[in-house]
VMD Tcl script that builds the backbone (N, CA, C; Angstrom):
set m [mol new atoms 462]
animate dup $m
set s [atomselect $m all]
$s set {name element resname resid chain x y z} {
  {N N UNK 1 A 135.575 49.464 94.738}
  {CA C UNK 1 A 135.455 48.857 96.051}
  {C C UNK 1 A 134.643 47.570 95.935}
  {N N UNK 2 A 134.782 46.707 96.779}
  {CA C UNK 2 A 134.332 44.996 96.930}
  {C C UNK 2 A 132.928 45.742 97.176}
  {N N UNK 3 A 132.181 44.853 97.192}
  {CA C UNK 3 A 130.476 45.231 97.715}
  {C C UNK 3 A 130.393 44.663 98.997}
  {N N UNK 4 A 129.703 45.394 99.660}
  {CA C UNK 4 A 129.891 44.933 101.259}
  {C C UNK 4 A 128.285 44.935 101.083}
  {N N UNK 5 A 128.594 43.588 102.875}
  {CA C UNK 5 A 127.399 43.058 102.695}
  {C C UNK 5 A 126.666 43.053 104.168}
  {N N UNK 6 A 125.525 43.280 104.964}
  {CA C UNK 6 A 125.569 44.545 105.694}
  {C C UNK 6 A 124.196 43.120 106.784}
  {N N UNK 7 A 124.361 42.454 107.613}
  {CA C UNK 7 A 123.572 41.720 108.242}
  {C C UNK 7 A 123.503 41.771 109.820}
  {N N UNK 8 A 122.115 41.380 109.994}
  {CA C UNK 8 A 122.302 41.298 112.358}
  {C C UNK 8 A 123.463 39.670 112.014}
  {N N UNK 9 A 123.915 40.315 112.932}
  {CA C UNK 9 A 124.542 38.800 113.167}
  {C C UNK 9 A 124.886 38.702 115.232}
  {N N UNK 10 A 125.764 37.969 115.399}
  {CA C UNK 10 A 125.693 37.368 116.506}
  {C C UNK 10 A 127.653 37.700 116.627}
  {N N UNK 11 A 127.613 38.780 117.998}
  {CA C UNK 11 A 128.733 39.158 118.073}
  {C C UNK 11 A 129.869 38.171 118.623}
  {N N UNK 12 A 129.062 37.237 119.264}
  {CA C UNK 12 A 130.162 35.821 119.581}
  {C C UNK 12 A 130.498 34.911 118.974}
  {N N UNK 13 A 130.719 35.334 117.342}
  {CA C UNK 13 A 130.826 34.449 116.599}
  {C C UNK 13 A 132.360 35.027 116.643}
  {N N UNK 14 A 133.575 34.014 115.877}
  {CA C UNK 14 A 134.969 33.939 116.326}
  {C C UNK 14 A 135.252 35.417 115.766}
  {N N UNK 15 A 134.803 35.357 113.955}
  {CA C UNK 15 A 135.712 36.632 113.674}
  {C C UNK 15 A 134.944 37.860 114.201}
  {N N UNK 16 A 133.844 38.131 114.461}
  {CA C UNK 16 A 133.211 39.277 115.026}
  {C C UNK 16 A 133.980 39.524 116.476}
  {N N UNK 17 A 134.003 38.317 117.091}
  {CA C UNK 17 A 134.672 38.783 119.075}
  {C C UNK 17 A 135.984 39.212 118.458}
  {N N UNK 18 A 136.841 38.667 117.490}
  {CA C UNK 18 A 138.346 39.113 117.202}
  {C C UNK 18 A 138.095 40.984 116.960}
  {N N UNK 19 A 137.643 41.171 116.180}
  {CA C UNK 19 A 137.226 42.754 115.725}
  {C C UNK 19 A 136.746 43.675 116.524}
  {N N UNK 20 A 135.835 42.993 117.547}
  {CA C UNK 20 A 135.275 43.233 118.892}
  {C C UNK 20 A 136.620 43.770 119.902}
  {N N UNK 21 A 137.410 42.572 120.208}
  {CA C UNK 21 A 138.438 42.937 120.527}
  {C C UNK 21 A 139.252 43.765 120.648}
  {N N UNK 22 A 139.439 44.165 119.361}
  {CA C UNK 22 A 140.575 45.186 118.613}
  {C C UNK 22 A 139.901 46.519 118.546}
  {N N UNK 23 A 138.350 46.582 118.701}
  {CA C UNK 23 A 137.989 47.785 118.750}
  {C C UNK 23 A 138.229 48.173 120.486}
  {N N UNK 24 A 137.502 47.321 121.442}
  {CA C UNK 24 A 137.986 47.658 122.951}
  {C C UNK 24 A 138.964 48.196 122.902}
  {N N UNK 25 A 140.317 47.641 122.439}
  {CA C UNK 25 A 141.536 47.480 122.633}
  {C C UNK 25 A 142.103 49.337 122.279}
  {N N UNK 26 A 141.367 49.694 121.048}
  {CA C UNK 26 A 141.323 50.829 120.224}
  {C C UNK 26 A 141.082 51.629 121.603}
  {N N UNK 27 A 140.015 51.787 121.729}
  {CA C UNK 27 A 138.801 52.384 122.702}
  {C C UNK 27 A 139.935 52.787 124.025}
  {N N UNK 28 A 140.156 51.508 124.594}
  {CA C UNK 28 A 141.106 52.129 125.567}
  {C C UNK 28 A 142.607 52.909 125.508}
  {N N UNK 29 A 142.794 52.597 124.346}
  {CA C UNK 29 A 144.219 53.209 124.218}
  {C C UNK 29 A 143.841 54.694 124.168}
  {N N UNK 30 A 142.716 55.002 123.824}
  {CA C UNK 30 A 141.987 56.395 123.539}
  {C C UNK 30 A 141.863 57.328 124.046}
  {N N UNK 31 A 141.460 56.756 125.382}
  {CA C UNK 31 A 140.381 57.011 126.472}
  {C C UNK 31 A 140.974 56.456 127.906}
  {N N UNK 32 A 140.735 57.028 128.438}
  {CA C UNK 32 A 141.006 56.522 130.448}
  {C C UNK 32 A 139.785 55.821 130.131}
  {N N UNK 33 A 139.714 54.682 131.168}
  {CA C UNK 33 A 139.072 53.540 131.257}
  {C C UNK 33 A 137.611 54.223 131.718}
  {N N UNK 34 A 137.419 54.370 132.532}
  {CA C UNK 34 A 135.942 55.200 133.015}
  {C C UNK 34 A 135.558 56.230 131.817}
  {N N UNK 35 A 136.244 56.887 130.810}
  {CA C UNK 35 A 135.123 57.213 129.452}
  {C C UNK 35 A 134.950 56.398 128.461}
  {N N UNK 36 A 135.357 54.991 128.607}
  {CA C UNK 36 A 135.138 54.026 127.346}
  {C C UNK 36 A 133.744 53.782 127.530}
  {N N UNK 37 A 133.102 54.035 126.817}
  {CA C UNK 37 A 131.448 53.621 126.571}
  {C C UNK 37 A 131.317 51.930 125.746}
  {N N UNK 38 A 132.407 52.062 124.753}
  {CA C UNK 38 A 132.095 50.573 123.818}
  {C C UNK 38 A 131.736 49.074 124.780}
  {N N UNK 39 A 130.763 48.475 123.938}
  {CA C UNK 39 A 130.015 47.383 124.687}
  {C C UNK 39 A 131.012 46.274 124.538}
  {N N UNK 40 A 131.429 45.469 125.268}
  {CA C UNK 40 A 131.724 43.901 124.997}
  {C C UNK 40 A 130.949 43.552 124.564}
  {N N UNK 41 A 131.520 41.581 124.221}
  {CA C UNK 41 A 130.653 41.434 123.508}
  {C C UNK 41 A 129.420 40.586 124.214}
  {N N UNK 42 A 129.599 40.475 125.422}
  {CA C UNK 42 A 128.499 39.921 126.572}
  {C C UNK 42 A 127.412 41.351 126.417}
  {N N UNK 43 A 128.013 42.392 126.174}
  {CA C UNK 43 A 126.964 43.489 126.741}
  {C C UNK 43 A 126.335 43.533 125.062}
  {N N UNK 44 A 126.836 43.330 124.042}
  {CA C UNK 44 A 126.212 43.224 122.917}
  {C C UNK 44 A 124.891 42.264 122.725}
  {N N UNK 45 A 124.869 41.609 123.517}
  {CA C UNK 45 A 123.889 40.161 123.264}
  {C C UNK 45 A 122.577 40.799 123.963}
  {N N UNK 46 A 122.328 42.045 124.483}
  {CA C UNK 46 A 121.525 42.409 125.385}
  {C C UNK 46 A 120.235 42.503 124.574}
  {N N UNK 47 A 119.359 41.996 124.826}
  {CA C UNK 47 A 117.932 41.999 123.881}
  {C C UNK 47 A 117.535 43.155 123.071}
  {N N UNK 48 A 117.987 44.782 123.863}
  {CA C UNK 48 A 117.548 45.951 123.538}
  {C C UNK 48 A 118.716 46.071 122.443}
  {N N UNK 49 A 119.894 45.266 121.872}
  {CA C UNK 49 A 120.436 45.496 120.858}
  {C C UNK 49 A 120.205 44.535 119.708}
  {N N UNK 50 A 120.423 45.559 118.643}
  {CA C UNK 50 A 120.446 44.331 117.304}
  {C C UNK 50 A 122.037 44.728 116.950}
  {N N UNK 51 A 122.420 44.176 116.914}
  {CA C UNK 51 A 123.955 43.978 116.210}
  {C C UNK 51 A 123.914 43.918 114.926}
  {N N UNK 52 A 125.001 44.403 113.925}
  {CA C UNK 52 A 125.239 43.860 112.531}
  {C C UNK 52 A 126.849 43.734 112.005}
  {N N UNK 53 A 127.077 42.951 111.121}
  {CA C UNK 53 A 128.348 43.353 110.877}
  {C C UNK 53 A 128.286 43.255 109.499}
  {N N UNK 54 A 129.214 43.999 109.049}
  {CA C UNK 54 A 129.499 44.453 107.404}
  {C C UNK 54 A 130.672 43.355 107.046}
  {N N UNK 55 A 130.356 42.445 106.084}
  {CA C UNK 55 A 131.562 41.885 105.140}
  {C C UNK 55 A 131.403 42.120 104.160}
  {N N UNK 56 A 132.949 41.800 103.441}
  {CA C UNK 56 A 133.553 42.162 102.388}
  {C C UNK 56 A 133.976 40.987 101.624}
  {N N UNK 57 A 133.930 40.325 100.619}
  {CA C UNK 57 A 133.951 39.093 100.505}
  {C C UNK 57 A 134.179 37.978 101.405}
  {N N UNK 58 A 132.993 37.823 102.100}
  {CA C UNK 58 A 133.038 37.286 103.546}
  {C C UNK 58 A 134.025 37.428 104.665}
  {N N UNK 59 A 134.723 38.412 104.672}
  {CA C UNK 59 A 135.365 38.710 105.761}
  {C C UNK 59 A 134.667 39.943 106.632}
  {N N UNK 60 A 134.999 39.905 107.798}
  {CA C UNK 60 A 134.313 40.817 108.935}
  {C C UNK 60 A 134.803 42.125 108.681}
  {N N UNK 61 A 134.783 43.495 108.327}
  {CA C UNK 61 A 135.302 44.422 108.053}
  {C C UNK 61 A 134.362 45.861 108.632}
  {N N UNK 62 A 133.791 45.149 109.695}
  {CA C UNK 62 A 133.036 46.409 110.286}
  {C C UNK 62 A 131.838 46.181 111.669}
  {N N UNK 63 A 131.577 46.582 112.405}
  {CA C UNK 63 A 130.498 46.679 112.905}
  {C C UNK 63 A 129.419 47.490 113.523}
  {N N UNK 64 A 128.548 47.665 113.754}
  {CA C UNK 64 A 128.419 48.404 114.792}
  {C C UNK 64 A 126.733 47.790 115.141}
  {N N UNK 65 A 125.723 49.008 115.798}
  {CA C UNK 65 A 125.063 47.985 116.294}
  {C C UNK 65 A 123.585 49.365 117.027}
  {N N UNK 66 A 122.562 48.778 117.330}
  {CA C UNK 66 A 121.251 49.591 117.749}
  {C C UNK 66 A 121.028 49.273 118.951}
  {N N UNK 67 A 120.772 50.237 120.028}
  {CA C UNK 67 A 120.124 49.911 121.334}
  {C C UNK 67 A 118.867 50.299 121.025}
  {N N UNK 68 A 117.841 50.030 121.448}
  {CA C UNK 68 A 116.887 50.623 121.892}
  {C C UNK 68 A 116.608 51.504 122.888}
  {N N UNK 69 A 116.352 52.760 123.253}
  {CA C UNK 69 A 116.205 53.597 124.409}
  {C C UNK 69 A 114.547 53.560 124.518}
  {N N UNK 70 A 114.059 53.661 124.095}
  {CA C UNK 70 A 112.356 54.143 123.595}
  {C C UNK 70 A 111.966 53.442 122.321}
  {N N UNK 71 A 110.980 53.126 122.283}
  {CA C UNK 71 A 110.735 52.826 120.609}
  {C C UNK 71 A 110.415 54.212 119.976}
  {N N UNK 72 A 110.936 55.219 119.994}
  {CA C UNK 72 A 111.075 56.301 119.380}
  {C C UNK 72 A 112.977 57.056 119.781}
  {N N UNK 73 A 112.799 55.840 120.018}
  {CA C UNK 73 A 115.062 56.946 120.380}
  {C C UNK 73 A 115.555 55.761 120.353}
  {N N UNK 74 A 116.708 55.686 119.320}
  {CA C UNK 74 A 117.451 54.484 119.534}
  {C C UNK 74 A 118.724 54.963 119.385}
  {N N UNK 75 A 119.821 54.405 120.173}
  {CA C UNK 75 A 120.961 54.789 120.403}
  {C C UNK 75 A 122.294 53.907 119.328}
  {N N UNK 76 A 123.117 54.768 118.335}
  {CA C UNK 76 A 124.046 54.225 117.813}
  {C C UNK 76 A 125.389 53.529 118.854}
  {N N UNK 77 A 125.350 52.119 118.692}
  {CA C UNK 77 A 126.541 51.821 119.667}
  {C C UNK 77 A 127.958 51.100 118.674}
  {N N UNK 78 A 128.502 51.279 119.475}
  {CA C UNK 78 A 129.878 49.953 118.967}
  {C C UNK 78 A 130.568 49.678 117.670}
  {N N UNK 79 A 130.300 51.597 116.551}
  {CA C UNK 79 A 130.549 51.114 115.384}
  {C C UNK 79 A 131.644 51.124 115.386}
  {N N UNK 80 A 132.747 50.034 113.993}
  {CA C UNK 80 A 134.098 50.189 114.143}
  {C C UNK 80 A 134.092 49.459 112.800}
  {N N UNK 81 A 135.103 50.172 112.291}
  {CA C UNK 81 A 136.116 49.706 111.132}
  {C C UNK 81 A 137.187 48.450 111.150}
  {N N UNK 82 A 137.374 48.368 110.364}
  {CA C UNK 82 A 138.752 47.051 110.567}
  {C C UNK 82 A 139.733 48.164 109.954}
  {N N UNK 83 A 140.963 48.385 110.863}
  {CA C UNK 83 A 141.785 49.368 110.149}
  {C C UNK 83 A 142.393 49.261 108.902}
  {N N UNK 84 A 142.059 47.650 108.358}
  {CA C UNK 84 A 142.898 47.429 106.945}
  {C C UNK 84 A 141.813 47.643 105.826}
  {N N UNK 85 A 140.595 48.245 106.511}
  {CA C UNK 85 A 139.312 48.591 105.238}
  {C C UNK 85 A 138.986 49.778 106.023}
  {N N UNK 86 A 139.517 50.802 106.412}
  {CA C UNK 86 A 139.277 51.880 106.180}
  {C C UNK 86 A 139.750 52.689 105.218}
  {N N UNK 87 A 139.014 53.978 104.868}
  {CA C UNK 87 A 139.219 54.699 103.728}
  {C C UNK 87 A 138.588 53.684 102.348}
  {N N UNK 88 A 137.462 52.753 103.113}
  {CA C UNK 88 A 137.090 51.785 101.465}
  {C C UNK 88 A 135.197 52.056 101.555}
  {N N UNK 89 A 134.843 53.447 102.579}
  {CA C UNK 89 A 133.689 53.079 102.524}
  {C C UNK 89 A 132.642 52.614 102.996}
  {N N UNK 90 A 133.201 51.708 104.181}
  {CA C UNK 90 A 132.271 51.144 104.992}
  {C C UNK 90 A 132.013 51.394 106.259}
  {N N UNK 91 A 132.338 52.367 107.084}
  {CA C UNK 91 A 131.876 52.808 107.947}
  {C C UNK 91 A 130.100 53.905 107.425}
  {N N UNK 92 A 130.937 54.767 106.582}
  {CA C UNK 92 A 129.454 55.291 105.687}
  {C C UNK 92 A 128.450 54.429 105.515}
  {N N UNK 93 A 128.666 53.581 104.666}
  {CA C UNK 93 A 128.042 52.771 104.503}
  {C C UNK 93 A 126.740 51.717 105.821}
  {N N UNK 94 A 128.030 51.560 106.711}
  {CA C UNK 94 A 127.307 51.151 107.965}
  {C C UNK 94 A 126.138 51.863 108.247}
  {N N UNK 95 A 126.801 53.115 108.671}
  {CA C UNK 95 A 126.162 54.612 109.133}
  {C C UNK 95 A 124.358 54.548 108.239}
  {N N UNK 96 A 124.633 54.412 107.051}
  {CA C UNK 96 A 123.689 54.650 106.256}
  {C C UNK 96 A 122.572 54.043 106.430}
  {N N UNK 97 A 123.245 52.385 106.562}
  {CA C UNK 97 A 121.962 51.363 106.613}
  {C C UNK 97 A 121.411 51.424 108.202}
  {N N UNK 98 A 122.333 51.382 109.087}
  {CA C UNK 98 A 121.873 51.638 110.391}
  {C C UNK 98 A 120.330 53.291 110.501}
  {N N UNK 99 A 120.814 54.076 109.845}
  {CA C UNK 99 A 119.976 55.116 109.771}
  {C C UNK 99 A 118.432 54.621 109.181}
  {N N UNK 100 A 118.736 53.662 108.335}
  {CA C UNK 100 A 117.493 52.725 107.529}
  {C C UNK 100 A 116.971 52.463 108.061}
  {N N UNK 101 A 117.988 50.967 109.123}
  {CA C UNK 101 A 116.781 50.387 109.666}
  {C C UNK 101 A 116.313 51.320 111.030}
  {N N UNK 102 A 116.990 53.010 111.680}
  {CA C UNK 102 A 115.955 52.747 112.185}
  {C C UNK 102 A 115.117 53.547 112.108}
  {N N UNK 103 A 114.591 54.149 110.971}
  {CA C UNK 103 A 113.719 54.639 110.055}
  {C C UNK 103 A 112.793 54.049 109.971}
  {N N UNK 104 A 112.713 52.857 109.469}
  {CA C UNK 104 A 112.192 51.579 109.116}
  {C C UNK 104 A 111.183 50.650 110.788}
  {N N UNK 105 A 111.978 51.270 111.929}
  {CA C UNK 105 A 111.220 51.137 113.055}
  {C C UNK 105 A 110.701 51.704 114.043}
  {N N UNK 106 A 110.450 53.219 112.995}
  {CA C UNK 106 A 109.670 53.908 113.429}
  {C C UNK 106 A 110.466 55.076 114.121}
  {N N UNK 107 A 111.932 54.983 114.339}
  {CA C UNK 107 A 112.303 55.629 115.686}
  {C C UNK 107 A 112.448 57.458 114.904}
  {N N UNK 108 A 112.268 58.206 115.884}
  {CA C UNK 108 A 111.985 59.594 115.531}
  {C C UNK 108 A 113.719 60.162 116.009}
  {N N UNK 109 A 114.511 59.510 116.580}
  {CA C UNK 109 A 115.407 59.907 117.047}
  {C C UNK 109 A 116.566 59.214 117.392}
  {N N UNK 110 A 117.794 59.534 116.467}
  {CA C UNK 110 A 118.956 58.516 117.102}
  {C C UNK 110 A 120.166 59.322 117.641}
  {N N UNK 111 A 120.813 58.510 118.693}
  {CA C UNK 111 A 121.658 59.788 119.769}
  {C C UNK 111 A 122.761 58.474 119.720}
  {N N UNK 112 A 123.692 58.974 120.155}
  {CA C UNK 112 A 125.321 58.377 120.129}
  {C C UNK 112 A 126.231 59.392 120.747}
  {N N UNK 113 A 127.486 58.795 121.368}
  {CA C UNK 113 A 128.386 59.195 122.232}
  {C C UNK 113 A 129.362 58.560 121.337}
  {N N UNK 114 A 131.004 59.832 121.175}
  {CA C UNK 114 A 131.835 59.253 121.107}
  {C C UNK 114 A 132.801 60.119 121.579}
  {N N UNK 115 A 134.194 59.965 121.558}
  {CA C UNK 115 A 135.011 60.512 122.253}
  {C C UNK 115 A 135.495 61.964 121.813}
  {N N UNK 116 A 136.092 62.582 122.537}
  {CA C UNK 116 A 136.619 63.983 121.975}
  {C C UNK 116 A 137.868 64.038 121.594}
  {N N UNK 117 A 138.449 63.035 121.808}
  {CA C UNK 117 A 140.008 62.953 121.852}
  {C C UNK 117 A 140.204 63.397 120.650}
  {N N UNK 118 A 141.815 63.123 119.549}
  {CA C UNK 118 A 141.695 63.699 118.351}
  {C C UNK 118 A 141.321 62.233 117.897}
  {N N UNK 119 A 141.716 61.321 117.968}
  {CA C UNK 119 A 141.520 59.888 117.620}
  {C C UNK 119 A 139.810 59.542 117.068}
  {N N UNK 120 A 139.005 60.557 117.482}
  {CA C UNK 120 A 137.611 60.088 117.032}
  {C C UNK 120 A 137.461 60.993 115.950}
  {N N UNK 121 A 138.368 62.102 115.748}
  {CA C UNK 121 A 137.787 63.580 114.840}
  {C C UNK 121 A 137.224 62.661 113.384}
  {N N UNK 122 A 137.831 61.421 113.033}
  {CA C UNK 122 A 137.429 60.801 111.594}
  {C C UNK 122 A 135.400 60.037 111.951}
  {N N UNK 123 A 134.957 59.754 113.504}
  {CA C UNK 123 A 134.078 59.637 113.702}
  {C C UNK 123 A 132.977 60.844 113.832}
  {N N UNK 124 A 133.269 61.711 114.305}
  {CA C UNK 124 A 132.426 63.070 114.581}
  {C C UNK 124 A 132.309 63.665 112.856}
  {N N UNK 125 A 133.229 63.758 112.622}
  {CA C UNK 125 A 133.168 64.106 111.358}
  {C C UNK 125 A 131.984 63.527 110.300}
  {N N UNK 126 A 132.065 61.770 110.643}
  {CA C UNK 126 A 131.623 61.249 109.783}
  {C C UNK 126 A 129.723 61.590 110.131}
  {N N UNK 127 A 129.598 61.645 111.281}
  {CA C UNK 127 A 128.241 61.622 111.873}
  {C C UNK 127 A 127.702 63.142 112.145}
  {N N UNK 128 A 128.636 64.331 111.644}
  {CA C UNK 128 A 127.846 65.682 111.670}
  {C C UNK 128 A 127.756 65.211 109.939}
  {N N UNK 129 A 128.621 64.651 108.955}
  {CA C UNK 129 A 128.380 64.635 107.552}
  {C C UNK 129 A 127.076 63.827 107.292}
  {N N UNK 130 A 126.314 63.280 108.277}
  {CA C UNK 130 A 125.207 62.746 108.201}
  {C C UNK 130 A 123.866 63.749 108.693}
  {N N UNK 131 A 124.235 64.529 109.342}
  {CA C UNK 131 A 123.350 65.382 109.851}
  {C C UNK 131 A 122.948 65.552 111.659}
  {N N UNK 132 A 124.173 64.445 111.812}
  {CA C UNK 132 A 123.896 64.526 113.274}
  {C C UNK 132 A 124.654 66.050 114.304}
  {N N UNK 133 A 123.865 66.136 115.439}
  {CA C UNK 133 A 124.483 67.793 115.521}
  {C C UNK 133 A 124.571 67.488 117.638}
  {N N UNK 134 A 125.918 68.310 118.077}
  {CA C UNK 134 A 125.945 68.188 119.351}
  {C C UNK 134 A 124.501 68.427 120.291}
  {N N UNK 135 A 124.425 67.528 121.116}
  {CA C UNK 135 A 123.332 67.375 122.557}
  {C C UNK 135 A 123.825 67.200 123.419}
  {N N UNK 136 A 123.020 67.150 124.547}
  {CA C UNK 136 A 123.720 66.928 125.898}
  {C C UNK 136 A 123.828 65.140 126.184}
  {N N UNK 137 A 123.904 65.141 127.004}
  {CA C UNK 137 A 123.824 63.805 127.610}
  {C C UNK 137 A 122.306 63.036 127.467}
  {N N UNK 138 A 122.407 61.582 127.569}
  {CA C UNK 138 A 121.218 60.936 127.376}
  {C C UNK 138 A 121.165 59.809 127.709}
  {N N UNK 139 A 120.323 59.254 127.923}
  {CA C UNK 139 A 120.143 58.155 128.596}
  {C C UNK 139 A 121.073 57.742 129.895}
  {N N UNK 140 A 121.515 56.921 130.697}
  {CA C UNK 140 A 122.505 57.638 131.808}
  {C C UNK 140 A 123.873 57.556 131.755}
  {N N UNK 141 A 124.205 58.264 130.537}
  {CA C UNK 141 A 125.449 58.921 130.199}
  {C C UNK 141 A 125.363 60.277 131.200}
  {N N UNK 142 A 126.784 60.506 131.522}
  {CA C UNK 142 A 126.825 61.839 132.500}
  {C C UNK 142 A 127.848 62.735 131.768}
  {N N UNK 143 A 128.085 64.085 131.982}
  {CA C UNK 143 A 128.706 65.004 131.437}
  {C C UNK 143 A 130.393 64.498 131.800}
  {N N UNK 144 A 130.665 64.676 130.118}
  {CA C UNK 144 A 132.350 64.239 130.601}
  {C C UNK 144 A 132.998 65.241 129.576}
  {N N UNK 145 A 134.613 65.599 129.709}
  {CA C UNK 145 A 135.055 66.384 128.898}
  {C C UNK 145 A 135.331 65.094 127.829}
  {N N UNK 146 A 135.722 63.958 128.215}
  {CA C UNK 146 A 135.891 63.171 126.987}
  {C C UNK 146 A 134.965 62.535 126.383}
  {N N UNK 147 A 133.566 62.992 126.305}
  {CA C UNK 147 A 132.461 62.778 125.729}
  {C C UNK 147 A 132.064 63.780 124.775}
  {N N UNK 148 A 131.538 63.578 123.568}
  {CA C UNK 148 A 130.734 63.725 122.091}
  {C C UNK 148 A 129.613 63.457 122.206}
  {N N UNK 149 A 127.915 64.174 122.690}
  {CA C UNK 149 A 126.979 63.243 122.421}
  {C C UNK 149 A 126.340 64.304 121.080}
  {N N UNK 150 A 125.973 63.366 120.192}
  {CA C UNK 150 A 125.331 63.840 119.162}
  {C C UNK 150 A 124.068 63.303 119.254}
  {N N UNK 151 A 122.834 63.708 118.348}
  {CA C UNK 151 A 121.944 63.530 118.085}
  {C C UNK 151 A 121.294 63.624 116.679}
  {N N UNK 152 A 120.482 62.757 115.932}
  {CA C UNK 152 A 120.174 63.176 114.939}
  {C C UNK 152 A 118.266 62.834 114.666}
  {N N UNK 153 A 117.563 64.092 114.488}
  {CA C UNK 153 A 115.861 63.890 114.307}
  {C C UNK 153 A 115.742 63.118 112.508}
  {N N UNK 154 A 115.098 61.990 112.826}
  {CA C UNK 154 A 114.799 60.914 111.658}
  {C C UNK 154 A 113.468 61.756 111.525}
}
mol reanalyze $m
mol bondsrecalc $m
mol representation Tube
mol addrep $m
C-alpha cells in the first residue's frame, strides 16, 4: 500500500469539498434525510472541529474529523473513504490517528453515531474492531431506529 499521509486541513479546499460531496451524496442515498447526521462543509469549519484528511500520493483519499463536546468527550464526525481506496487501509488508519490525537488532548471519551442500515455494517464493524461498544444517545442526538451510537473510554 502507498503511505498515506494523515493532516488538519481545511475542508473548503477544491478536492476535500469534491469528497465532501460524494460522501453527503453517499449519506443520503442511505438514509431518509432527517437521520443524516454528516456535516457539510460550512458545518465543518465550526471552531469545536479539527478536520483532517488522509492522502495518498497527494491525492484526497479520506476524511474525517473531531468535535469537541467537553474537553474530556470528543465526538468522531464525517469519516469517509474515497470508494476507489477502499479495502487499502485507510479508513483504519484514519480511525487510529484520530484515536491519537484525542488521547493526546486529554479526552477520556470518544462517542460517534452512524447508521444502522446494512450500508454502514463495514463502519460499525470497523469501530467495535477498535473497541468501541453500543451507548445511548449523546450530545443532542435523539433516539432513532436508524441510529448507531457507539462509545469508546480512552
Amino acid at each position: 500500500m502507498t503511505e498515506l499521509t494523515i493532516t488538519v486541513d481545511d475542508p473548503r479546499e477544491p478536492a476535500i469539498t469534491s469528497l465532501l460531496k460524494r460522501h453527503l451524496a453517499l449519506m443520503l442515498e442511505q438514509s431518509d434525510p432527517e437521520d443524516v447526521h454528516a456535516l457539510d462543509v460550512q458545518a465543518l469549519t465550526d471552531p469545536a472541529i479539527t478536520f483532517y484528511a488522509v492522502r495518498s500520493q497527494g491525492t484526497v483519499v479520506g476524511v474525517g474529523a473531531l468535535k469537541t463536546l467537553s474537553p474530556e468527550h470528543l465526538e468522531l464526525k464525517s469519516m469517509h473513504t474515497a470508494a476507489e481506496a477502499r479495502g487499502r487501509g485507510v479508513a483504519r488508519a484514519l480511525l487510529t490517528h484520530l484515536l491519537d490525537e484525542a488521547r493526546a488532548r486529554g479526552a477520556r471519551r470518544i462517542s460517534l453515531e452512524t447508521g444502522t442500515q446494512p450500508g454502514f455494517a463495514a463502519a460499525r464493524a470497523l469501530y467495535a474492531s477498535a473497541g468501541f461498544t453500543a451507548c445511548g444517545p449523546f450530545d443532542t442526538y435523539v433516539p432513532s431506529r436508524a441510529s448507531t451510537f457507539m462509545t469508546l473510554e480512552l
